[in-house]
N, C-alpha and C positions, 0 to 999 in steps of 0.2 A: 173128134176135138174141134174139127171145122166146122162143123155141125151147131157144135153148143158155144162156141164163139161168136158164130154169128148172131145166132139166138138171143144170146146176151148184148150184142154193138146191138142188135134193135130194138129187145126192151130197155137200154139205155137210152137211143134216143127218144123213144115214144114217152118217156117217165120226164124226159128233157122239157119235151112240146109241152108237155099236158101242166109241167110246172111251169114254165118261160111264161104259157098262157093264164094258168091260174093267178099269177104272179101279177100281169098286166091286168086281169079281173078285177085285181087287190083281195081276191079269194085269198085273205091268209090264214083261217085255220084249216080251210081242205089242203093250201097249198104243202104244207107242212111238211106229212106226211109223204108227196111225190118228191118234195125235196131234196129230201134226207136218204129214203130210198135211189133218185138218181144218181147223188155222189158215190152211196155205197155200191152200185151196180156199174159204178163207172172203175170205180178202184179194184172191182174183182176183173174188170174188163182187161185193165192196163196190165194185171197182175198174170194175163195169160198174154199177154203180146211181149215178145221180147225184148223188140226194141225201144219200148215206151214203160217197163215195168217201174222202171225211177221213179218217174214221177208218179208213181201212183201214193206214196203217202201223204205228199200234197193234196190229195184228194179225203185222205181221210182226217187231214183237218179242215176242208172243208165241210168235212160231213160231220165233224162233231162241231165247229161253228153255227152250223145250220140246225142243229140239235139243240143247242145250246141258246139259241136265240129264239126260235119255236117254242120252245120249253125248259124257261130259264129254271122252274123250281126243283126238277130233278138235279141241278146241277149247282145250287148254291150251298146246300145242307141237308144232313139226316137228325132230325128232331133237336139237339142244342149243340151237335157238333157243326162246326160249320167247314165244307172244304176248303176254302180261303187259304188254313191251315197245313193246308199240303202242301204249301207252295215251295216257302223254303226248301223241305228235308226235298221236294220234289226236282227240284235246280239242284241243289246239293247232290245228289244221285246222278244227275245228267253230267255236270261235270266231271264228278268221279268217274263214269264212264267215258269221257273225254279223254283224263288223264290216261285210263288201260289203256287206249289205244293208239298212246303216244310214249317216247321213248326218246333217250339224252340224245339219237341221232337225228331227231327232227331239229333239235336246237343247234345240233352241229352245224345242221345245212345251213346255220347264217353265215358263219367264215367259207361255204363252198360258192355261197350266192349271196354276197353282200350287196350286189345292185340293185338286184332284183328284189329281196328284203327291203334294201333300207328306200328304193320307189312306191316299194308296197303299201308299205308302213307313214308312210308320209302325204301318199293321196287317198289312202285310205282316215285318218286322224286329220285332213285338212277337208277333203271335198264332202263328204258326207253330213259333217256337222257344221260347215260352212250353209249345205244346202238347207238341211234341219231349219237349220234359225232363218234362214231368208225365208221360208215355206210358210213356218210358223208366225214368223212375222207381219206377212200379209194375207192370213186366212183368215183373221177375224175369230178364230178361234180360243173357245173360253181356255183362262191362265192354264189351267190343268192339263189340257186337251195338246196345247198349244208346244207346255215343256215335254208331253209326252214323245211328239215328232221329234222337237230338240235331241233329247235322253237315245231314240234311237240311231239317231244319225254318230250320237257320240260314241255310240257301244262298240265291241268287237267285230269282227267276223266269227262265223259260225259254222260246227259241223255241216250246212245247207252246201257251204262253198265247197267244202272238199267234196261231198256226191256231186255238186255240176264240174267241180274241174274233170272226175273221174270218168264221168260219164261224156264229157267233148272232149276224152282226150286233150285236155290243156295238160301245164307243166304240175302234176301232183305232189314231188317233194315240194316244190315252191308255197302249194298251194298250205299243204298243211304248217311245213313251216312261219305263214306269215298269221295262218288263225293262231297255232303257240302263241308264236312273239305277240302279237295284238292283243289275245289275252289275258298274257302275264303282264300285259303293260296297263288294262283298261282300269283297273283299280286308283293309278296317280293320272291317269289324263280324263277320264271321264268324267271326276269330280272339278279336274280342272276348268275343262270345256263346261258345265253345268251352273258354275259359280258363274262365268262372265256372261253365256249366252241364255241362260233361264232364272240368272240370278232373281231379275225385275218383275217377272210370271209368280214364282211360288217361292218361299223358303227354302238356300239351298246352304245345306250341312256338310260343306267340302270332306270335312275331316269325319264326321259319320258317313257320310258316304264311302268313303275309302275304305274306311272296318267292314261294314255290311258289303261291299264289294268283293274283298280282300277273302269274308269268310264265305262266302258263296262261292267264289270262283277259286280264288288263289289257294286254300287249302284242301279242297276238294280234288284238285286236279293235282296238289302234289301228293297226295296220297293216292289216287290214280298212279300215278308215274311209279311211285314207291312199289306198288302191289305189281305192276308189269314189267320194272326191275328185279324184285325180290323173286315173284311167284307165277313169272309168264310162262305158261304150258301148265304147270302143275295143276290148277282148275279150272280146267274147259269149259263148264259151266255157266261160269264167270264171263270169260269170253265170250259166250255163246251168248247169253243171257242180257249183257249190257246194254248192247246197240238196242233190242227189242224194248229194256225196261225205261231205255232214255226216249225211244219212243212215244211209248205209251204215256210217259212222263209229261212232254210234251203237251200231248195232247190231253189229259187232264188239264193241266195250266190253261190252258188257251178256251177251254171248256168254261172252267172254274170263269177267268177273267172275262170273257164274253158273257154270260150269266151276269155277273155282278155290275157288270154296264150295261147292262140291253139298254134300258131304255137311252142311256147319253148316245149309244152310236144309232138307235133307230132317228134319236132327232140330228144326227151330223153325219150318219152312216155315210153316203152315198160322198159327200166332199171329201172327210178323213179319207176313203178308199183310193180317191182321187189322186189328194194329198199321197199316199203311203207310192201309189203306181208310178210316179213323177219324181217321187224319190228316189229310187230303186231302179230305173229306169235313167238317172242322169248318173246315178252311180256306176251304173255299167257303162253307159257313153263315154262320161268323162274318164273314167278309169281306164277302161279299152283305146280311146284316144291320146290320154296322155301318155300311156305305156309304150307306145308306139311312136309317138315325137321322141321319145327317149332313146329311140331306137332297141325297145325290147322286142326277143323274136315273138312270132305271133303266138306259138302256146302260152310264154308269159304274160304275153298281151293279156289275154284269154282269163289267166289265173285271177290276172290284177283285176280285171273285171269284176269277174265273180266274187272276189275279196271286198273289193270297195263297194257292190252292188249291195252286196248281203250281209246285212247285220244280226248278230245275238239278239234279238231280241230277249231272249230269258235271263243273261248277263245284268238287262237292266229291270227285269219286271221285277227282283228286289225292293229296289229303293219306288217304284212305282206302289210296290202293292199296303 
């Protein structure tokens, strides 16, 4: 096993060099191909290291970004169907598997941990889309582009947060607790934050917004919750099956939506990235900072971090798509 471990960290890095270089060549269509290949030899890599196997599906939406931007026409349509049309039923699945795997005592924990809730809930709905619109505000970035940073700093937190709380040992009832409440709540504050802070960017439909949020999120996950109250154990299946297909889920979407933009993120690619890093990055600072003048212990530090760093993106690619 140590053998073919290694085997594998080397032809990852060498598929690394040979793209990093072809990359700097501007060799893009040989580069492609090493591309795509090193994320996926990277992710069977992490997949045999124990203590890095986490992060490896990070890598496989790398690897389908990088598929998908190489060779957007595999990834827009098959002859007059177009994928686009996944999108929906495709979020709708993700949350229903959101809901299985939550239950009426993750809402409990708000009367167990009201501090830590209601700090959560409040730097998380203030700092994210406070930063959104300052970002957006001075990149120069077209109206479109511009509400899209907006829209994600407004969104939820995401199943993203509960694997990092899991995985640093931060506080994990807190942690799932505060993605529930955040997304039961993102349907009336998202359209609210979108109206004042991207109002002047693009047309924003407060009150459509809340429906198309509502039926994405809010009823998917209460039928989640219903089938894990009603029928939790009776089909393993189900259980088994979810986490993989919200996966996979996933990463179609992310497939799909990078396809259909290529060309806007090759011409702003490298700033957006910039943009998205600096976001997400003051999110955990600030979050981790203010949970701690608070005088939260450090696992909830930690949580609140990860909570306010990491946003749903799929919560809003709805009203985006």
């Amino acid at each position: 096993m140590n053998s073919t471990k290694m085997l594998l960290g080397f032809s990852t890095i060498l598929l690394g060099l040979i793209s990093a270089t072809l990359i700097i060549m501007q060799a893009w269509g040989l580069s492609g191909p090493f591309v795509i290949s090193f994320f996926i030899l990277l992710v069977i890599f992490l997949k045999m290291t124990k203590n890095f196997s986490g992060f490896s599906f990070t890598f496989v939406i790398f690897a389908a970004a990088s598929a998908s931007l190489y060779y957007p026409d595999f990834f827009l349509g098959f002859g007059e169907f177009k994928y686009k049309g996944l999108i929906v039923p495709l979020l709708m699945i993700i949350m229903f598997g959101m809901g299985t795997s939550m239950s009426v005592k993750d809402f409990a924990n708000v009367a167990k941990m009201p501090k830590g809730v209601i700090i959560g809930l409040v730097l998380q709905f203030s700092i994210m889309p406070l930063i959104g619109f300052t970002l957006a505000s001075i990149s120069g970035l077209p109206p479109e582009i511009a509400a899209g940073i907006i829209l994600m700093g407004c969104s939820p937190s995401g199943l993203a947060s509960n694997v990092m709380a899991y995985i640093s040992g931060a506080n994990l009832a807190l942690s799932l607790t505060l993605t529930s409440v955040s997304t039961l709540l993102a349907p009336f504050i998202t359209p609210f934050y979108m109206s004042i802070f991207a109002g002047e960017l693009i047309p924003i439909d407060a009150t459509a917004m809340f429906f198309s949020i509502s039926k994405i999120v809010i009823l998917p996950i209460i039928a989640g919750l219903s089938f894990n109250h009603f029928f939790h154990g009776r089909f393993p299946i189900v259980d088994k099956t979810m986490p993989k297909l919200s996966m996979i889920g996933i990463v179609v979407i992310i497939t799909v939506i990078i396809a259909a933009g290529r060309e806007n993120l090759l011409n702003i690619g490298l700033l957006l990235v910039v943009l998205v890093i600096i976001h997400n990055i003051s999110g955990y600072l600030l979050g981790y900072g203010s949970a701690k003048l608070l005088k939260m212990d450090e696992s909830s530090a930690r949580t609140i971090a990860f909570e306010v760093g990491m946003q749903n993106s799929g919560a809003g690619l709805r009203y985006r798509a």
